[in-house]
C-alpha positions in Angstrom: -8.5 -17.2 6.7 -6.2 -20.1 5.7 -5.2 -20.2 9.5 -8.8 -21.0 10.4 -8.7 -24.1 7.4 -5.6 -25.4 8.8 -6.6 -25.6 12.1 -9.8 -27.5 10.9 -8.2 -29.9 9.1 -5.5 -30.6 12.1 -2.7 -32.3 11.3 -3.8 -33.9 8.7 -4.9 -30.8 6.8 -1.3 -29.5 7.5 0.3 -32.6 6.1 -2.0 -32.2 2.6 -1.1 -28.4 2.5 3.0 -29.3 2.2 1.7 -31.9 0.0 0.0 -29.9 -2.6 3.1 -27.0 -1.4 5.5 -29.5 -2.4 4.0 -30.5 -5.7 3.9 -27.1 -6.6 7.1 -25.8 -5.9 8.2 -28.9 -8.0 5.9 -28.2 -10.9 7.4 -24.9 -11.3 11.1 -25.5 -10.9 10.7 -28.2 -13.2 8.6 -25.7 -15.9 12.2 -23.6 -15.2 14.3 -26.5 -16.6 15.9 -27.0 -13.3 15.4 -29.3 -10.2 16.3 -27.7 -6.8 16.4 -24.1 -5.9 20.3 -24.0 -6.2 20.3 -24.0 -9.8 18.2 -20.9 -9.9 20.2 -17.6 -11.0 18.7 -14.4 -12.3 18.5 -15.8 -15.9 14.7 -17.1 -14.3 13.8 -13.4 -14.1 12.4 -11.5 -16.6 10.2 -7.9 -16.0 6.5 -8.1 -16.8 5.1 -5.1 -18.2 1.4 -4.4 -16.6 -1.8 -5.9 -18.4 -4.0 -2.9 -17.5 -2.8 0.7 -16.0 -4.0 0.9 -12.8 -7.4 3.4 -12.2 -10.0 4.2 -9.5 -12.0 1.0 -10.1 -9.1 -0.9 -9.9 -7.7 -2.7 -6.4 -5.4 -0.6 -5.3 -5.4 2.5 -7.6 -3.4 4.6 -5.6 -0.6 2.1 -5.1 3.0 3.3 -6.3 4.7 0.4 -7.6 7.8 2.4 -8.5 8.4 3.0 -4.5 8.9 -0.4 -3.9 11.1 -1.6 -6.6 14.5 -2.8 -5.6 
């Protein structure tokens, strides 16, 4: 779908996307206390436990989450 926007807006729409892309990426290194990607280490990671355990109703219910763990 975003493909569709992009081409729609032409250049211009691509321009504003690594605008607001940019802005973001900013925001949230900045929200990390750091200000380009090389001062990232794993001390930014932390696990999240799940909100809600997954059941039929919910979007993938059958997904395994463990299987894809690194």
């Amino acid at each position: 779908m975003q493909c569709y926007a992009l081409a729609a807006g032409g250049q211009a729409g691509v321009v504003r996307m690594l605008e607001l892309l940019e802005d973001e990426v900013q925001r949230c290194l900045g929200l990390l206390g750091v200000t380009s990607f090389a001062e990232l280490d794993r001390s930014c990671l932390h696990p999240a436990a799940p909100v809600t355990v997954p059941h039929v109703l919910s979007a993938f219910p059958l997904l395994r989450i463990e299987d894809y763990r690194y």
